[in-house]
Structures are given as structure tokens and as C-alpha cells.
C-alpha positions in Angstrom: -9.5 16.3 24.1 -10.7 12.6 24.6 -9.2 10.7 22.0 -6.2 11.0 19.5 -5.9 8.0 16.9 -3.2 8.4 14.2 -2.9 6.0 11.5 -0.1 8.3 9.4 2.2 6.6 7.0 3.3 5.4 3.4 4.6 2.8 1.3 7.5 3.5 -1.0 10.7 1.6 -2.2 12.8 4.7 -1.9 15.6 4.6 0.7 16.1 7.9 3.3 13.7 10.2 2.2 13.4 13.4 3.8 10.8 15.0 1.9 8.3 16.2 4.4 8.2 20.4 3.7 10.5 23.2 2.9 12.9 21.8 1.3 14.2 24.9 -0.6 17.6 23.9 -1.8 16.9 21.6 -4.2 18.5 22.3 -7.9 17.5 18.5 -9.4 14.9 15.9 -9.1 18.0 14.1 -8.2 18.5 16.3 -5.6 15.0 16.4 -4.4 15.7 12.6 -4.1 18.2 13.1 -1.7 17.4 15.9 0.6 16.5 15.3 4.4 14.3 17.3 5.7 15.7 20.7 7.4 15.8 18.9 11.1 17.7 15.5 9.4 14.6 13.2 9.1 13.5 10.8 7.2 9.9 10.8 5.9 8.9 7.7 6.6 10.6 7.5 9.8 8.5 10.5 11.0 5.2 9.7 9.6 5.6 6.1 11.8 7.0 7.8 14.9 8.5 11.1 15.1 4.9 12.7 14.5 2.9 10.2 16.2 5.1 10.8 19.7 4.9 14.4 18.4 1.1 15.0 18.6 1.0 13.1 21.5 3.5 15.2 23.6 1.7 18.2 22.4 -1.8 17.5 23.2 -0.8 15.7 26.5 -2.0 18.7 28.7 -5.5 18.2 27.2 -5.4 14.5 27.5 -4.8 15.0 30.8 -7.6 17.4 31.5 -9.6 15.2 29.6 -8.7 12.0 32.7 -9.8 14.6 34.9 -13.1 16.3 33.7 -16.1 14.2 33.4 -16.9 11.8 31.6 -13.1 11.4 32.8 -12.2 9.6 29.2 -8.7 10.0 27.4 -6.9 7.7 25.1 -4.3 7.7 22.3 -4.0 5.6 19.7 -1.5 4.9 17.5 -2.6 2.3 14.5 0.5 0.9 12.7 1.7 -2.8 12.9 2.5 -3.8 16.6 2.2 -8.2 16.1 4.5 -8.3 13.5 7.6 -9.3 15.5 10.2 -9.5 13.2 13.6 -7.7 13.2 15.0 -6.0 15.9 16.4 -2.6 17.1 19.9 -1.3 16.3 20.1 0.9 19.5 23.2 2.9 18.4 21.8 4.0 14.9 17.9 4.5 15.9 17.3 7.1 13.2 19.2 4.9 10.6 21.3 7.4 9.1 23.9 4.4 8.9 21.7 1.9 7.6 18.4 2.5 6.7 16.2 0.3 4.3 12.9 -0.5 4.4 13.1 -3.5 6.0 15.1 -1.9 9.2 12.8 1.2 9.1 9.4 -1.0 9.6 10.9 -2.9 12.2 12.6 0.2 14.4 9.2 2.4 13.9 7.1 -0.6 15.4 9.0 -1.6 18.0 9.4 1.8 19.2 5.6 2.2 18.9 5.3 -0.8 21.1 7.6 0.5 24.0 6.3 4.1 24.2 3.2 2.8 24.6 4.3 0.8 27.0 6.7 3.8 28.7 3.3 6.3 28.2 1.0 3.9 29.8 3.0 4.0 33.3 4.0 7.6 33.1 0.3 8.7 32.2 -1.6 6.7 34.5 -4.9 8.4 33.8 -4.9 8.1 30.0 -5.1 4.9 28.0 -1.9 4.3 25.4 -2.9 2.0 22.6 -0.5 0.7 19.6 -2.6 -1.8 17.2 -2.5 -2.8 13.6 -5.4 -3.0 10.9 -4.3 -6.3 9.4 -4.0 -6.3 5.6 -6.5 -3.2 4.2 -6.9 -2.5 0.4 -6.5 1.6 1.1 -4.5 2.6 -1.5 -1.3 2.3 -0.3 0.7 1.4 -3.5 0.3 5.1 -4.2 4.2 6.3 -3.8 5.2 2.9 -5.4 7.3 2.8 -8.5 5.0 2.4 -12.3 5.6 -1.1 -12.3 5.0 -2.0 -8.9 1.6 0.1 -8.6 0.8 -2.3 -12.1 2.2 -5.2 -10.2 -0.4 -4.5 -7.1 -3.7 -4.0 -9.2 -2.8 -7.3 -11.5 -2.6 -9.2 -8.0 -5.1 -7.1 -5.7 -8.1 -9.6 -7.2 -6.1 -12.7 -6.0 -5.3 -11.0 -2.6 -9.2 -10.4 -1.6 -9.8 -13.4 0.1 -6.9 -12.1 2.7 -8.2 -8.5 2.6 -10.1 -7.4 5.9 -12.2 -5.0 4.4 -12.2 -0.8 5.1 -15.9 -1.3 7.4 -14.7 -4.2 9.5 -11.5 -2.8 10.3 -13.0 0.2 11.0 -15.8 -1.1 13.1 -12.8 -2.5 15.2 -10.6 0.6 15.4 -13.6 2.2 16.7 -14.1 -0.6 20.2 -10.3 -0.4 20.7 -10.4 3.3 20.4 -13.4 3.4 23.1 -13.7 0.3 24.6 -13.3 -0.7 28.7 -11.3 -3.4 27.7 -8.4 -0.9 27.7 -8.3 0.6 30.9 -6.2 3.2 32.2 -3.5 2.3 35.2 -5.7 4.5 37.8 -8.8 5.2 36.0 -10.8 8.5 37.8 -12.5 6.9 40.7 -16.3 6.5 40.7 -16.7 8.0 36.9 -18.2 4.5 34.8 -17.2 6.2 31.7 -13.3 6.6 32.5 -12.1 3.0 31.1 -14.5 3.3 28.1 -17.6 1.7 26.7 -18.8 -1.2 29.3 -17.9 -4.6 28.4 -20.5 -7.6 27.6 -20.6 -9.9 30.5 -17.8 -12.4 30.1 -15.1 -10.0 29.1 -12.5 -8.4 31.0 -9.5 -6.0 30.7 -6.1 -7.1 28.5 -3.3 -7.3 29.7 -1.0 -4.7 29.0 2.9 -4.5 27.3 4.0 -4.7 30.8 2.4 -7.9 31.5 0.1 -6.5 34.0 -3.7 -6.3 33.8 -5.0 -3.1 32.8 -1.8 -1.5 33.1 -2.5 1.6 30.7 -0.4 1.0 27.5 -1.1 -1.6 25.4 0.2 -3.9 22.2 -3.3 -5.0 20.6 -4.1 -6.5 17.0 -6.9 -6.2 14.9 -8.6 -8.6 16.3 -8.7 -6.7 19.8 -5.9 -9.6 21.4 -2.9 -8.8 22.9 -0.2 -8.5 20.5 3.5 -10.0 21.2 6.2 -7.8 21.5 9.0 -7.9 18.8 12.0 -10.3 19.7 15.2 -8.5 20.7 17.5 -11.1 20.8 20.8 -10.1 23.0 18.9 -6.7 24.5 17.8 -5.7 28.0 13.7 -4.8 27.4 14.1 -2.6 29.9 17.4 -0.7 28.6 15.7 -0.8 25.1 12.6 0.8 26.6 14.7 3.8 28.2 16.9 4.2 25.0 13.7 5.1 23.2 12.0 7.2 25.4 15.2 9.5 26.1 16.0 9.5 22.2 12.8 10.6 21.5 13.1 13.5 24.1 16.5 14.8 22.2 14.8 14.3 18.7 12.1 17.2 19.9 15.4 19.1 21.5 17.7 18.9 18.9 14.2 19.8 16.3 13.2 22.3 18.6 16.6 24.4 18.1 16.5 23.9 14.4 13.7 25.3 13.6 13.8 28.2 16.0 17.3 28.9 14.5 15.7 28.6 10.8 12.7 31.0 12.2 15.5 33.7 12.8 
């Protein structure tokens, strides 16, 4: 496997919602309203996170073979809203069972996108690790909205369309972050030309990564193809913040993991 690119993920004015499968125990629409899912996650949580870090632990192995087996090419990207650098990370309630809202969830599911990217990039130094954003896309996402706020949308989509990228350009850029050179692995497979991606035109050269470093393998990039600022974590150690994720991720799976294989019982 060469490339994985996610883009998973909904817009709703519902608080914790849990309402991903198998939720058998439900007696009301009320109820349906209210139940987690069986492993105690949100929905929205899991289609911005959880499930992205998810398929990418799974299909690591064939990443990986993918580094090494000509054309030596592997990348993951995950397309969601890194640039927006608002809010901040409540380190002690990650999955928001305290205090979720919407607000809180946007800004805990794209800052954690930015540092595994970041953590990926330097663990995985043969596959690229890419978290980007589309910019503002008319793609139906008022869908889960409420009546009057799916009314609300189509009255002002019209107005909106001068600040619409449209469905083909954002696309067309998707595609060069998803294959370009400018997004090099740390240690790209030695004399392979197609390991960092598609050649770039003369006068371009490799971003620099979340890490600060050139080419370092994970990567905060906007629609445009720029780097992309991380979010501002006013009072926190990056560093400490960057760990905090990557092992809470790892007892997510665990703590998943034993649910479900109890459940299958």
C-alpha cells in the first residue's frame, strides 16, 4: 500500500454523540441521542481521530513494505483542518467526557492530528505523514445539521461562493500533496527517484516539517501546499503535549481492543 488519504468526518450541533454501530440498547430516540458507542466514544471524536490513527496503525506494516519495495513510495494523509490555530488541548480530559462541545472537540481532534503527524513522521522515517486542510468546500456538509440550519446554509451558500474553493481545485491540490517530492520522508530509500514523490519544478524545494526541520517526514500543510502553523498551547510543554497524545492514543486501541474481544465472547 502506497498511499492512505482520509478525509472522514461530519458537521452536527449535537453534543457527545456515540452513534457509530451496534448500539443495541436503545428503547427511545431519546435514548439513541444519548448512547456512546460500546467502547465509550464519541462519533465525531472518532471520525477526526480515533479512525484516522486507527487505519494508519493497521496498515503500517504495508506502508512500510511499501518504503521498501520499489518505486519505494509510502504516505499517509490525513485531510482535516491543521492552520486553524485556535483553542487549545485540555490534556487531562482528551476524550472530553467532562466537557465536550463542539468548539473543544474541533480544536482537540486538530491539534492531535498535527502532533501525530509530527510523532509518526520521526518514528516512521521511511513513510511521509501529512495533516492538511481543504479550505472552505461546498460538499455537503450541513447534512446532520438541524431543519433550520440546513435552510439557514442553502439561503446563504449563494453569498458564500466567492469564498468557496471549488470541489476540482481542491482536489487537484489534494492530489500534489498526496504525491508530491515536496513532502519527503526523513530517510527516503536511497537511490530510488520515486521515494519522496513526483519531482519538483526547478525552483522548489522540500517544506519544512512540524518539527521545524527540512524534510523531516511529518508535516502541517494547508491547502495551498504551505506550511501550516501549529495551534497555540499557551502554558504547555509541546513536547509533553506531543507524548500525552501519542501514549493516549496507544490505551484508546488497548482499552477498545479488550472491549470488543470481551463483547465478541
Amino acid at each position: 500500500m502506497n498511499l492512505i488519504f482520509q478525509t472522514q468526518g461530519n458537521a452536527n450541533m449535537r453534543g457527545r454523540d456515540g452513534r457509530l454501530r451496534n448500539s443495541f440498547h436503545v428503547t427511545s430516540s431519546a435514548d439513541y441521542m444519548k448512547t456512546e458507542s460500546p467502547e465509550g466514544l464519541d462519533r465525531k471524536q472518532t471520525l477526526n481521530f480515533w479512525s484516522r490513527m486507527r487505519f494508519i496503525s493497521n496498515v503500517l506494516p504495508q506502508l512500510r513494505t511499501a518504503s521498501t519495495t520499489p518505486p519505494n513510495f509510502a504516505r499517509s494523509v490525513s485531510l482535516l483542518g491543521t492552520g486553524n490555530s485556535y483553542g487549545t488541548i485540555d490534556l487531562k480530559d482528551i476524550e472530553l467526557k467532562m466537557s465536550f462541545s463542539g468548539y473543544k472537540n474541533a480544536a482537540h481532534t486538530i491539534i492531535m492530528n498535527d502532533f501525530m503527524a509530527e510523532q509518526y513522521g520521526s518514528r516512521e522515517p521511511g513513510i511521509t505523514f501529512i495533516h492538511t486542510e481543504p479550505s472552505v468546500v461546498n460538499t455537503g456538509f450541513s447534512r446532520e445539521l438541524p431543519l433550520w440550519a440546513r435552510v439557514g446554509t442553502k439561503i446563504l451558500t449563494p453569498f458564500l461562493y466567492p469564498f468557496f474553493v471549488s470541489a476540482e481545485e481542491t482536489g487537484e491540490r489534494q492530489l500534489f500533496h498526496a504525491t508530491s517530492s515536496m513532502y519527503p520522508p526523513a530517510k527516503p530509500a536511497p537511490n530510488s527517484p520515486s521515494a519522496c514523490g513526483v519531482p519538483l519544478p526547478t525552483g522548489c524545494a522540500a517544506l519544512t516539517g512540524a518539527n521545524g526541520q527540512v524534510g523531516s517526514g511529518g508535516y502541517l500543510v494547508t491547502w495551498k501546499g504551505e506550511k501550516a502553523k501549529k495551534a497555540t498551547l499557551s502554558g504547555l510543554d509541546h513536547q509533553q503535549v506531543s507524548k500525552t497524545i501519542w501514549e493516549k492514543t496507544a490505551e484508546v486501541f488497548q482499552r477498545v481492543e479488550k472491549i470488543n474481544q470481551e463483547r465478541a465472547m
